[in-house]
C-alpha positions as a Markdown table, in Angstrom:
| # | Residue | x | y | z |
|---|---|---|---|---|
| 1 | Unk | -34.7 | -72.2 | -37.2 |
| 2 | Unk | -34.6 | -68.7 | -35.2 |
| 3 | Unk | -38.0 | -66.6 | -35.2 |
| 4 | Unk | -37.3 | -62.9 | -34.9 |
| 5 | Unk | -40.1 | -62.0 | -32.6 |
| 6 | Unk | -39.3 | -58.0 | -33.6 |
| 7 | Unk | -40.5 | -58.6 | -36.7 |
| 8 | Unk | -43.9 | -60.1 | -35.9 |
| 9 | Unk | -46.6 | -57.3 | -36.3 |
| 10 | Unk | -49.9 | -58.7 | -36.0 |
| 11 | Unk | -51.6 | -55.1 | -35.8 |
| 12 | Unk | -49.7 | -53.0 | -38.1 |
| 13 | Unk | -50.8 | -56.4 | -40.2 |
| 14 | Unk | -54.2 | -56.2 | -39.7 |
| 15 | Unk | -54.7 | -52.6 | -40.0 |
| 16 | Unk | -52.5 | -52.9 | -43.8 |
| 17 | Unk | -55.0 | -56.1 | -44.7 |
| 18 | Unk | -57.5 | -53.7 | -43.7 |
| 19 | Unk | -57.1 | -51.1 | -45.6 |
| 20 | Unk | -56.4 | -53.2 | -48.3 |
| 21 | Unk | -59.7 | -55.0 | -48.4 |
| 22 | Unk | -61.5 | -51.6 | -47.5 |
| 23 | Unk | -59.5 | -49.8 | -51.0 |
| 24 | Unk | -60.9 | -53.0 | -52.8 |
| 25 | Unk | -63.9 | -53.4 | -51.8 |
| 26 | Unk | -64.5 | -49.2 | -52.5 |
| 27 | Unk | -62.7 | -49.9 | -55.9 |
| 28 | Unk | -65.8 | -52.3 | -56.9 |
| 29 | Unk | -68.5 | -50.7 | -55.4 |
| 30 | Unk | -67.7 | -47.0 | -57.5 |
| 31 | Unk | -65.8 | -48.2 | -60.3 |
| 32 | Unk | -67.6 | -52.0 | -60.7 |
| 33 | Unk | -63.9 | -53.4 | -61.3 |
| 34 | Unk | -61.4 | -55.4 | -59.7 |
| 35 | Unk | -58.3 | -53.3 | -57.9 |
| 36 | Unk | -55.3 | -55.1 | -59.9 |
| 37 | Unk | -52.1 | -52.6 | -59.5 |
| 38 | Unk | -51.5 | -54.5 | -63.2 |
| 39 | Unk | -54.3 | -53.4 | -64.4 |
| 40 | Unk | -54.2 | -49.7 | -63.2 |
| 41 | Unk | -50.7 | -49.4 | -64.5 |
| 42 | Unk | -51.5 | -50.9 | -67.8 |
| 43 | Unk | -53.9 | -48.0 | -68.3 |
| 44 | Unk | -51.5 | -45.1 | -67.5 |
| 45 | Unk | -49.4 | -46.7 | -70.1 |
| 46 | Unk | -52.6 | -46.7 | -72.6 |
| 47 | Unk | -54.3 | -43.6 | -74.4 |
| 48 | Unk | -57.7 | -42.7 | -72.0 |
| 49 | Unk | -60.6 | -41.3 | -73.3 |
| 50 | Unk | -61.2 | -39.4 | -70.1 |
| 51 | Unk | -59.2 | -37.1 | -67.8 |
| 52 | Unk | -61.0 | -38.8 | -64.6 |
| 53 | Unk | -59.9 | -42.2 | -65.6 |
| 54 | Unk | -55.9 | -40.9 | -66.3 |
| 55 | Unk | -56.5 | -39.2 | -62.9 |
| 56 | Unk | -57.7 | -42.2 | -60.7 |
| 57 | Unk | -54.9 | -44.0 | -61.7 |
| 58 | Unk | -52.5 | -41.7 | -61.4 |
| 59 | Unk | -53.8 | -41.2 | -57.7 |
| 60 | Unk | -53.8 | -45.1 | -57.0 |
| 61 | Unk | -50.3 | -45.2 | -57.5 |
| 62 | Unk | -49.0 | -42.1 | -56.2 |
| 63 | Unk | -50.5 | -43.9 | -53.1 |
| 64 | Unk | -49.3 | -46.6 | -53.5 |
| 65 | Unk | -46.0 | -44.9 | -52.7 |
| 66 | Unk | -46.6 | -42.3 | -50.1 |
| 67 | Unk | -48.6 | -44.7 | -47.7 |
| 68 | Unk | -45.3 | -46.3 | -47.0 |
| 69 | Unk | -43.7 | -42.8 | -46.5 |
| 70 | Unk | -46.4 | -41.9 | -44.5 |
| 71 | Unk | -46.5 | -45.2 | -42.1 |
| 72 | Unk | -42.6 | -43.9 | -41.6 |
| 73 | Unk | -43.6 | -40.7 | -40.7 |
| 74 | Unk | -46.7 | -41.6 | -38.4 |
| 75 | Unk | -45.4 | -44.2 | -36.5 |
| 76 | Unk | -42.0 | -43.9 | -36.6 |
| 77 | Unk | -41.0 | -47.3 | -38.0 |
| 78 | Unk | -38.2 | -48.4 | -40.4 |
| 79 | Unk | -38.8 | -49.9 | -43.6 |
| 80 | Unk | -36.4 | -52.9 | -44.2 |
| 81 | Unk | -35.8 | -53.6 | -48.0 |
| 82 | Unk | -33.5 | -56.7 | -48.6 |
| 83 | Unk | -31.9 | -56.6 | -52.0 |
| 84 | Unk | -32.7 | -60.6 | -53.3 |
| 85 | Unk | -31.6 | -60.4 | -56.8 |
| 86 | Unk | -29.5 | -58.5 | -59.1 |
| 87 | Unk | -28.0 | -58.1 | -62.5 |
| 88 | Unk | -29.4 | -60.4 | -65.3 |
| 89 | Unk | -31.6 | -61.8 | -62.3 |
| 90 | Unk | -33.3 | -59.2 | -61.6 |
| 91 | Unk | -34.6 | -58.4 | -65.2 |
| 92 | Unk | -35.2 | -62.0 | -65.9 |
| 93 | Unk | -37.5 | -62.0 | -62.7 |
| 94 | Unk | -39.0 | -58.7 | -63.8 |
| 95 | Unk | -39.9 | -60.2 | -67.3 |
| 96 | Unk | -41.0 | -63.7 | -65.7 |
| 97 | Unk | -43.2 | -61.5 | -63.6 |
| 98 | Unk | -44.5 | -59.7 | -66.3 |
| 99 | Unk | -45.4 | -62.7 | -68.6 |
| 100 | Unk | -47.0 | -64.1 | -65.9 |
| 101 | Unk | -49.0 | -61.5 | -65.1 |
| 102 | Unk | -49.9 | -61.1 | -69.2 |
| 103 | Unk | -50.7 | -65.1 | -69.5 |
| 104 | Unk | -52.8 | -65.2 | -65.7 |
| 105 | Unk | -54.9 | -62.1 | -66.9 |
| 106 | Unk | -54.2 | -60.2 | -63.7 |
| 107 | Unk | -51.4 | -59.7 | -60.7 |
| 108 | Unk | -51.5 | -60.9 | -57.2 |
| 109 | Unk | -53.5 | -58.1 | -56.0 |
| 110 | Unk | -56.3 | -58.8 | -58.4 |
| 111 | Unk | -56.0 | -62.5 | -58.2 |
| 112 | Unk | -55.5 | -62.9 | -54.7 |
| 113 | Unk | -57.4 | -60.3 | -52.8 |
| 114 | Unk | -59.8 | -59.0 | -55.2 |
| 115 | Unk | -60.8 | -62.9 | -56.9 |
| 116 | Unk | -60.9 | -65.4 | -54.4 |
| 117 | Unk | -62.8 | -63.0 | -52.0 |
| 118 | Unk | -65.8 | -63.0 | -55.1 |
| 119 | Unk | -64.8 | -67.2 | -55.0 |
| 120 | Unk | -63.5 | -66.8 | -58.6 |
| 121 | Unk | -62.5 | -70.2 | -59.7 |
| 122 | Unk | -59.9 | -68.7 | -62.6 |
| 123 | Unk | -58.3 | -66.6 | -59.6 |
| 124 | Unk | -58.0 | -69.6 | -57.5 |
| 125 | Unk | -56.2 | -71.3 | -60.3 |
| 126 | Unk | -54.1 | -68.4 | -60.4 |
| 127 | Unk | -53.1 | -68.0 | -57.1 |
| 128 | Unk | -52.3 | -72.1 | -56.8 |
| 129 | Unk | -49.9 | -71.3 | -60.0 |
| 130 | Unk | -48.2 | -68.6 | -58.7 |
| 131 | Unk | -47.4 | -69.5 | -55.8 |
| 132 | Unk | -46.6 | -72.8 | -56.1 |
| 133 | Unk | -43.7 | -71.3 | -58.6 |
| 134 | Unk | -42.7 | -68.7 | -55.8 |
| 135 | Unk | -42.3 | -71.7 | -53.4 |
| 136 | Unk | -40.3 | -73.7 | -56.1 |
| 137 | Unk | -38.1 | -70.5 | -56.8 |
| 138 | Unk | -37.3 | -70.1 | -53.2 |
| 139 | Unk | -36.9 | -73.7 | -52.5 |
| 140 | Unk | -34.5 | -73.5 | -56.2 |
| 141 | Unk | -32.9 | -70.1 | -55.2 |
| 142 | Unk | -32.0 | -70.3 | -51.6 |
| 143 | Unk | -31.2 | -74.1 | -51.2 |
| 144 | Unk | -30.4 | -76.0 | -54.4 |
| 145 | Unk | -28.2 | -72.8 | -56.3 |
């Protein structure tokens, strides 16, 4: 097994877990919730009583995309996207994704950064779940199909 050395960024890495932590722990001190990107979505696609909460939303995600844009633009790096799935794969992962995230009561995000950081028992259920099935679907994926 061949390590690509160019690949290893341990402080682009720790400045993205950063910022990460930083947006969630903000997004509990002023809001009192958990930062979930399923959860935020989920409400853009729900009727809100409020402008502010539409707005918030809206903003998280809009973010969401341009940091990317902007780590290009800063630091003049390339983002690498490897195409893993396709077709009827692709939507079937997209549901399987979804489902999960339906049944679990929260994403990744919420689960993994936001929950086991408050010691949630539930969340560390739910990151033992998921990825023990990522780790099956790679191991099923990449070396037994």
């Amino acid at each position: 097994m061949t390590i690509n050395w160019t690949e290893f960024t341990p402080l682009m890495s720790l400045l993205g877990g950063g910022l990460i932590g930083v947006a969630a722990l903000f997004m509990m001190v002023t809001k009192g919730r958990v930062m979930g990107i399923s959860g935020i979505l989920l409400g853009l696609l729900t009727p809100q009583q409020n402008a502010f909460e539409l707005l918030w939303r809206l903003l998280f995600v809009v973010g969401s995309i341009a940091g990317p844009v902007a780590l290009v633009h800063v630091f003049g790096t390339q983002l690498q996207m490897v195409q893993v799935a396709d077709g009827a794969v692709l939507y079937l992962a997209a549901f399987l994704v979804g489902l999960g995230t339906a049944i679990g009561s929260g994403c990744t995000s919420g689960h993994g950064i936001c929950g086991l950081s408050r010691l949630s028992l539930r969340s560390f259920a739910a990151v033992a779940v998921f990825m023990t099935t990522a780790i099956l679907t790679v191991l099923v994926m990449r070396h037994l199909i």
